[in-house]
N, C-alpha and C positions, 0 to 999 in steps of 0.2 A: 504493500500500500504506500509506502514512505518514497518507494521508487517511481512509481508511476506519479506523484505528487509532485516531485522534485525534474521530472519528468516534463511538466506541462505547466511548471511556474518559472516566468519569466524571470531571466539572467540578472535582469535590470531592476526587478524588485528590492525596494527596500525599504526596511521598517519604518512606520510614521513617526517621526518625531513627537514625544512630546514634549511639553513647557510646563512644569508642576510647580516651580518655585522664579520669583521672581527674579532669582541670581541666574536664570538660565533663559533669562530673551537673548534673543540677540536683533538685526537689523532685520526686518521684513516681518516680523511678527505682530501680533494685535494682543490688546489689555483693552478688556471691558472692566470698568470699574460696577461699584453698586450703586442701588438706590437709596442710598440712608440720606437723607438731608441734612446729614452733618456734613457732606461733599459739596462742595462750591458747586452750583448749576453747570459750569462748562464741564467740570467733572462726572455728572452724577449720571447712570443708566446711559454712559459713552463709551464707544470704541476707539479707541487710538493705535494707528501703525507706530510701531518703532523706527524709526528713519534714522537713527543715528547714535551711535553705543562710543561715548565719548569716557577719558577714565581723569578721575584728580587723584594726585598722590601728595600726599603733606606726610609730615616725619616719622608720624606715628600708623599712618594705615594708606591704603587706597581703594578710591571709591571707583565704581560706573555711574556713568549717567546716561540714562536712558530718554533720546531725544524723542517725544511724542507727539505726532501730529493727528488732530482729532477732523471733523468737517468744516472746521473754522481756520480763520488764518493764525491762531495764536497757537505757539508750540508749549508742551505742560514738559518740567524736569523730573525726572523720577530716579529714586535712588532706594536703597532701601539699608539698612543698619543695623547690628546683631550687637547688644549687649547682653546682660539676664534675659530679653525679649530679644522678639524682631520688630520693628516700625518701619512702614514708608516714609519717607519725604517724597514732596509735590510742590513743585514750582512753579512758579509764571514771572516769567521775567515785566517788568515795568520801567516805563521811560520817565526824562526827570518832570514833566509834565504832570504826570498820573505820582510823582514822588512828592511835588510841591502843595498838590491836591490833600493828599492824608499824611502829611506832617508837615513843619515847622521846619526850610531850610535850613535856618540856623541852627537851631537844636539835633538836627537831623546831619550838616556838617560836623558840629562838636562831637559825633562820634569817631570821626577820623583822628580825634585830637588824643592823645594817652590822659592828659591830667584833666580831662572833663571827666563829667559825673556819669557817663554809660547810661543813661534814664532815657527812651525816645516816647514821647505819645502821641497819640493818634489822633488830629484834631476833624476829622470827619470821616466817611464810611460811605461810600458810592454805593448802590446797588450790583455794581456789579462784581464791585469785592465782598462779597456777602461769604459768610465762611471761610475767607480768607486772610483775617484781620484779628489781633488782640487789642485791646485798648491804651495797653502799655508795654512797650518791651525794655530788657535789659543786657547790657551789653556783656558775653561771655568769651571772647577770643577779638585780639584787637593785630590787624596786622601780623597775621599765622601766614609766612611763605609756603606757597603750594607750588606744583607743575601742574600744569591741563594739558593732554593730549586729545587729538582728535584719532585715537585709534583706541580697539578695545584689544588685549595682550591678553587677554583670558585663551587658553586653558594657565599660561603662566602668567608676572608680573612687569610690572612695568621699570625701567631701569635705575638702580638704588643713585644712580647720578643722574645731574640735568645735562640733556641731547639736545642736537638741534631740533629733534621733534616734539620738544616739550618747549611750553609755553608760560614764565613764572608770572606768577601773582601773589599778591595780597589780599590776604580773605577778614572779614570783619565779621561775624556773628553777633546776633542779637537775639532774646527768644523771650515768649511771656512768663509769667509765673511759673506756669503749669506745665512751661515746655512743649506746649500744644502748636504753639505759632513762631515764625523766629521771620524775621528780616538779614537778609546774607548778602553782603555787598564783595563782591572782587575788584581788584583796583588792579588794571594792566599798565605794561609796563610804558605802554604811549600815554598813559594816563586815563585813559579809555574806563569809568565804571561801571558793571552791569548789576542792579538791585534784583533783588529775587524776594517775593514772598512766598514762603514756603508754608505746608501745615504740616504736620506728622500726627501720620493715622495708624492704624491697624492693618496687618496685612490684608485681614479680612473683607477692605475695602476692593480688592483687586477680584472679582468674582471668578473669571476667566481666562486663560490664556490661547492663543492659537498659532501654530507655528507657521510660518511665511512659506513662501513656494519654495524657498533657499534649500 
């Protein structure tokens, strides 16, 4: 039986891929998140391709970052973190437009500063940052050098020295009380800064995975 099986199943057969954990997307894949409305609307009951498996390395680990593009033009960051738990991070990058909107340039500068107070708050709340937002954040990593590559080195790592294929920065963190919400600034080296509002949820937010044609 095993003969004749082996017999009339194509040479070119090969097992489906699956995706069970979020350390194992890669480029061409899709993430349906949930419908809890604790997820930001652009996030909630969506699909997103994976378009781009980018990695940061700073002194003590390195991360992925998973480039998401959903039916909209705004790309979401996804990572995810392994202490006692697991959590997602989820980002949306914002322009200094939409920065000047829900904070206080100046206060919102003084975190570049070392001998300021770290405190930033929120002095308004758009609609369409709705679950994306704490009232108040505090500032917990000030100017942490990183490398960003635009290549993902999984199944190994990325090189214990900086290449010319890395790209260094300065990384700023800020997060609420609860840790639930963090604001993440990188400062490149043209001086160039990208702000991120990120939340950190529960794996459990990610309902499904599907592997890409790749």
């Amino acid at each position: 039986m095993g003969f004749f099986k082996s017999l009339f199943s194509s040479a070119n057969d090969k097992p489906l891929r699956k995706v069970e954990h979020v350390s194992q997307l890669q480029k061409g894949d899709a993430v349906e998140f949930s419908d809890t409305f604790a997820l930001p609307e652009l996030l909630r009951k969506q699909t997103f391709v994976v378009e781009d498996v980018n990695t940061y390395q700073f002194e003590h680990k390195a991360n992925n970052e998973f480039v998401l593009q959903g039916t909209t033009s705004e790309k979401v960051y996804l990572s995810y973190e392994k202490d006692d738990e697991e959590w997602l991070n989820i980002s949306l990058k914002i322009n200094r437009e939409q920065v000047a909107i829900l904070f206080n340039l100046e206060q919102f500068a003084a975190m570049f500063e070392e001998g300021s107070a770290g405190e930033l708050n929120l002095i308004e709340q758009p609609n369409q940052f709705d679950n994306w937002l704490a009232p108040i954040y505090f500032r917990h990593s000030f100017a942490a050098t990183g490398f960003f590559y635009n290549k993902d080195f999984r199944p190994g790592k990325p090189p214990s020295y900086q290449d010319d294929a890395s790209l260094e920065l300065n990384y700023f963190g800020l997060s609420s009380a609860d840790e639930k919400y963090s604001v993440e600034m990188e400062v490149w080296p043209d001086g160039d800064t990208d702000v991120m509002l990120t939340i950190h949820r529960p794996m459990s937010d990610v309902i499904a995975m599907y592997p890409g044609e790749a």
